[in-house]
N, C-alpha and C positions, 0 to 999 in steps of 0.2 A: 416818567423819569423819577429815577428816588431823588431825595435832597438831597444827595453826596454830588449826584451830577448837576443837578438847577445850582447850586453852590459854587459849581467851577465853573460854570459856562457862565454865571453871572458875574461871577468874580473877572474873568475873561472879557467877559464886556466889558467890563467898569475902567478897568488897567489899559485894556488893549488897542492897539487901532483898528479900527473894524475894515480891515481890506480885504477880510476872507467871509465867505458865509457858508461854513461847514456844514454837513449833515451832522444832525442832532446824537452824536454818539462820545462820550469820550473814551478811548484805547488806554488800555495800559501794558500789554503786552502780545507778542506775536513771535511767530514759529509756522516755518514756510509760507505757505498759500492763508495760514489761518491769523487773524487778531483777535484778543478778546478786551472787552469791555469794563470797566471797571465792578461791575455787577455779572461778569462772571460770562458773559453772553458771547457766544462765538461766532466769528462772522466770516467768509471767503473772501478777501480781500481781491476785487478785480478794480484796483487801479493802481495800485505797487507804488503810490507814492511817486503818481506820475512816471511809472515804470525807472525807479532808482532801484528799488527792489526785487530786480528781476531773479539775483537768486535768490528769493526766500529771503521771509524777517530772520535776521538775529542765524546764518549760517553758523555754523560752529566753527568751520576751517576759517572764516575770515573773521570769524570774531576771535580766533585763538593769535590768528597775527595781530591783531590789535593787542591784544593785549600785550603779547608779549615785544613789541615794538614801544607801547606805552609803560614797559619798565625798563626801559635802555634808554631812548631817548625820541623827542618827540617834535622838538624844533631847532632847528640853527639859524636861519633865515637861510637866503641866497648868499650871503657874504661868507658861507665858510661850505666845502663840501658833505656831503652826507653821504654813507655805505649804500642808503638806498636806492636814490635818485639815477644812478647810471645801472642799476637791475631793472628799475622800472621802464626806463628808455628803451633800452636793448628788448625788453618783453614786449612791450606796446607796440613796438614798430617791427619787431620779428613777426609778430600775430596779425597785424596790418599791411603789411609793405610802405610802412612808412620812412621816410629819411632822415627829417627831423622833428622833435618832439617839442612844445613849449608846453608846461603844468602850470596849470591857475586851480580855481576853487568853485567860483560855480560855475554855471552853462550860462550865465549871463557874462559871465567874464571872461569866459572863450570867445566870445562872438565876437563882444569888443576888440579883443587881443585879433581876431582875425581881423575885421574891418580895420585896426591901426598897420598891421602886416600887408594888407594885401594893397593898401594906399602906400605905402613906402616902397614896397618892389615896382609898384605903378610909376612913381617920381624916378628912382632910383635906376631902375632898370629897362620897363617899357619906354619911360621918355616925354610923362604924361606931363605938361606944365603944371608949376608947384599950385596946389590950390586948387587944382582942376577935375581930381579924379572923381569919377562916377562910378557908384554900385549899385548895378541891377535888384532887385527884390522881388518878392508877389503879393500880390492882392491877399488879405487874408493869414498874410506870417503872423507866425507867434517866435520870437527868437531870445523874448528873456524879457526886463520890465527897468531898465536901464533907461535916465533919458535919451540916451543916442540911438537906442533901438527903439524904444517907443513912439522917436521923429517918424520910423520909417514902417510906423504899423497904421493898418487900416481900420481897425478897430477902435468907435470912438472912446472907448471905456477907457481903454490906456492912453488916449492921448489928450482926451479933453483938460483945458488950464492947466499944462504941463509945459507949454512950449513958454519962450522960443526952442524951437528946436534947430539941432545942425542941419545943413545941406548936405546936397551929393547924391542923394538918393535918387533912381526910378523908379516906381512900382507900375510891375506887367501883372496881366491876371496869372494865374498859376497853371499848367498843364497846356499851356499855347507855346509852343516853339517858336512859331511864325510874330510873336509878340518880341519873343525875346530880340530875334535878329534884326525885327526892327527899330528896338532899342539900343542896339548897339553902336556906341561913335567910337570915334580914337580916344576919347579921354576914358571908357569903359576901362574897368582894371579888375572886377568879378561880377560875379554872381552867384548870388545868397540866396540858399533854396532849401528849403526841408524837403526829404526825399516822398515822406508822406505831410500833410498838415494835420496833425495831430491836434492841436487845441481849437481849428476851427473843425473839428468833427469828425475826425482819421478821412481826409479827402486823397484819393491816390490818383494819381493822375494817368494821362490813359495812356497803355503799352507804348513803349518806341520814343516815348517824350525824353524821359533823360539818356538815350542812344543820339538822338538830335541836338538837346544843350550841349552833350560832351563835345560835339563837331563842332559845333557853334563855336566853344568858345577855346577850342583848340585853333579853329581857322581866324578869328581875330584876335588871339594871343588874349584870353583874359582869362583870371584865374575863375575854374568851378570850385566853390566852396559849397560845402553841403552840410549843414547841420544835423548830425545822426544823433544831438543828443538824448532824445526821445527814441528814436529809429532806430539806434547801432545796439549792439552788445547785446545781440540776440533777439531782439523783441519780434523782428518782423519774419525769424525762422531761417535766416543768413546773420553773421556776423554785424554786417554792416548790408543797410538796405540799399547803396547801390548798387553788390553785387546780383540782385533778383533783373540787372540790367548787361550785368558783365563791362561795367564802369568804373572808371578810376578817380576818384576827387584830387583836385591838386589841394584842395586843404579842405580836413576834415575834422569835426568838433565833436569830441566825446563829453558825455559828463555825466549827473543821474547815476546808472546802473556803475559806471567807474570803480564806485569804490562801495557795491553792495547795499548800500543805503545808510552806512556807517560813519560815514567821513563825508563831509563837502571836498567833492576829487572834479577835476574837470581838464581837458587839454586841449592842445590845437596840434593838430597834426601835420603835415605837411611836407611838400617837395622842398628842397635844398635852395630853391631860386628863392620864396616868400619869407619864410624864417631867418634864411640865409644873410638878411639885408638887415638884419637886428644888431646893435652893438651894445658894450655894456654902457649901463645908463640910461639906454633907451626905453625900457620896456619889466615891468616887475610886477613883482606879490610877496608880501612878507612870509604868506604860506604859504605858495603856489612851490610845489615842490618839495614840501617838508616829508622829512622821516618817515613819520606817524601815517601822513595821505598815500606815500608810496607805500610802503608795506602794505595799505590795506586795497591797497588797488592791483599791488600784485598778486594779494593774494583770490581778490574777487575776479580776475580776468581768466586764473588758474584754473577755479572751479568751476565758472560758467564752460570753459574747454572740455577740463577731464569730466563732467559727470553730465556731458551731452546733453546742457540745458539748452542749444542752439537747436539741437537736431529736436529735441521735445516740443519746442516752442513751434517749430512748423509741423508738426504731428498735431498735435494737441490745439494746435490753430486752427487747423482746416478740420479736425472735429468739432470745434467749436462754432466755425461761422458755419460749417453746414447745419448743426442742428438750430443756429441761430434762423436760418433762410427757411426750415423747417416747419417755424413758430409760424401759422395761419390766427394772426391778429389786425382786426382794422385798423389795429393805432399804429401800425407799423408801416410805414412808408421807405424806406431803405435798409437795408444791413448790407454792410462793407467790412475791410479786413483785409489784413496781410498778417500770417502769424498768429501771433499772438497779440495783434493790435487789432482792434476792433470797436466796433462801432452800430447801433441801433440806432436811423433815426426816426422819429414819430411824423406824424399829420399834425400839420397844427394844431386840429380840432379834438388834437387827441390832448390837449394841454400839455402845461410845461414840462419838461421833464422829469425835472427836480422832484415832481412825485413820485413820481415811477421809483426815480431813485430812494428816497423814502421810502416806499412801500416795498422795497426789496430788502429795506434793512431788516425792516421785520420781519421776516423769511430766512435772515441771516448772511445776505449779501451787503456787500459794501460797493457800491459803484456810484460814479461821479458823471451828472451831467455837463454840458457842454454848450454854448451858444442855443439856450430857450429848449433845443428842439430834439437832442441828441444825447443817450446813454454812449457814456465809453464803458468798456470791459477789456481791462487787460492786467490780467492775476498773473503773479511769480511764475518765471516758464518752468518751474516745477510740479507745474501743477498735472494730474494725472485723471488720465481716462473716466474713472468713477466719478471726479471729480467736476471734472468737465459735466458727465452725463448730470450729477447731484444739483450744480448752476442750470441748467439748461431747465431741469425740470420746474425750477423758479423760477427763470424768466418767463419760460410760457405761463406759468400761472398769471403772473402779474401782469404780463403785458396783453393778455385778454381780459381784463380789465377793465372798465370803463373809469380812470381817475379825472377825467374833464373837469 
């Protein structure tokens, strides 16, 4: 590393909270699939910024709404209307079949906004006594890093000396049907599910699973929420990944790719009955809904449609995980995928990952490991055939390997 980068990363230590432990690289600009390096170094980016960036760093069309949204105006709060906010709504739910919209800012604040939603239709409507309601969960979510959400994670990293935490919660293992129904009592009022799990290591669950939760919890009246924040707006080669089921979420959570990777954009989607139970006063965000977030979200939903980054993403997906299954390496223990999300995972004896990950930097990739054991790969669904083949030829290099 030159001393321009030991300078920042050190400076960044000194200043910072150490909650992150980045690969050794610092970025200073990008342009689609590509990031470069302060030193000029150009890398294939397959983790899109935890797939926010699904169209491409620094789009032009959504950076030209920015901009010009950012010389008119850019905040009013909630308490006065704005020109954007009801284009946004009419888009988002004409391109989803949704009924009604609520805008927050991150994907941690959707989640919330749904678990305060779906306990309120619970009292309000089901009939659940006050106090009582229960939300299903799984073994293994990742739903944001919020204390409310971090009660109901399994993972000791986020929760250790952080509690107390809230109640209400069950956690079932993930991809078991038969767990959920029999979790289910009268005071149940959802269940919160990632359609894939994404941070514990892109886990897909097996065919027919969410065809059975939707009965589920259509036959005991509880709301299915599904967090697409990670999943939806393209990534997994549909829209949204429950339609690879031909399912319908009664509340669904966008955020991430929302708003191109420009803007913290994030929503709650939903049926008329959940939303429907909100009054004013109840429920806010200083930003959630401002000018500036819709414009840039309209204009990122625009162009993920018109320039067939859906339909590329499950093209360029299923080239991808097939040349990934391709790779004849020992350290290689599973490859999984949907889309453009995907997943290597190693043998433990193949060591941690995080090298691997390293050692693709210097090849010119950028990929982020995952729970000890497990490369993710999931570049801008712009990314293109040569492109694809160009990755693929470095992973195999690397992951034949011996980095032990």
């Amino acid at each position: 590393m030159s001393s321009s980068v030991i300078d920042l990363v050190a400076t960044e230590a000194r200043f910072g909270a150490h909650n992150y432990e980045p690969i050794g690289v610092v970025l200073s600009r990008g342009e689609g699939v590509w990031v470069w390096d302060i030193e000029g170094n150009r890398y294939l980016d397959c983790l899109s910024a935890y797939s926010a960036v699904n169209q491409g760093h620094c789009h032009p069309k959504i950076l030209a709404a920015m901009v010009e949204q950012a010389r008119r105006l850019t905040l009013t709060s909630r308490a006065f209307r704005n020109d954007q906010l009801a284009l946004f709504y009419e888009e988002i739910a004409a391109l989803t079949g949704s009924h009604k919209v609520l805008p927050m800012n991150s994907g941690a604040e959707a989640v919330e906004s749904a678990i305060k939603s779906v306990r309120k239709w619970g009292y309000e409507v089901k009939g659940v006594p006050d106090g009582q309601a229960e939300i299903i969960v799984c073994a293994n979510n990742f739903h944001g890093r919020t204390l409310g959400i971090v009660g109901f994670s399994t993972d000791p990293e986020t929760r250790t000396h952080f509690g107390p935490f809230a109640p209400g919660f069950k956690i079932i293992p993930f991809g078991d049907a038969a767990a959920l129904e029999d979790a289910i009592t009268p005071n149940t009022v959802a269940f919160l599910v990632e359609p894939i799990q994404g941070e514990a290591g892109v886990i897909i669950p097996p065919a027919g699973y969410f065809t059975e939760v939707r009965e589920l919890c259509t036959a005991n009246n509880l709301m299915l929420v599904l967090d697409e924040i990670q999943t939806g707006l393209g990534r997994t080669g549909r829209l949204l990944a429950e339609q690879h089921e031909g399912i319908e979420a009664d509340v669904t959570l966008l955020g991430k790719a929302l708003s191109g990777g420009f803007y913290p954009v994030s929503a709650v989607l939903s049926n008329n009955e959940v939303l429907g139970t909100l009054r004013p006063g109840q429920h806010g965000s200083t930003f959630g809904g401002n000018p500036l977030a819709c414009a840039v979200a309209r204009a990122a939903i625009r162009v993920l449609v018109e320039e067939g980054m859906i339909e590329n993403a499950a093209r360029q997906g299923a080239r991808f995980l097939e040349g990934l299954k391709d790779i004849r390496a020992n350290t290689i223990r599973e490859v999984r995928g949907r889309g453009l999300m995907l997943a290597v995972e190693l043998h433990p004896e193949a060591g941690r990952a995080r090298r691997y990950c390293e050692a693709l930097q210097g090849k010119g990739i950028l990929a982020k490991d995952t729970h000890q054991q497990t490369i993710r790969i999931a570049p801008p669904l712009v990314i293109t055939s040569d492109q694809v083949d160009w990755a693929l030829e470095r992973l195999a290099t690397t992951l034949t390997q011996d980095l032990s």
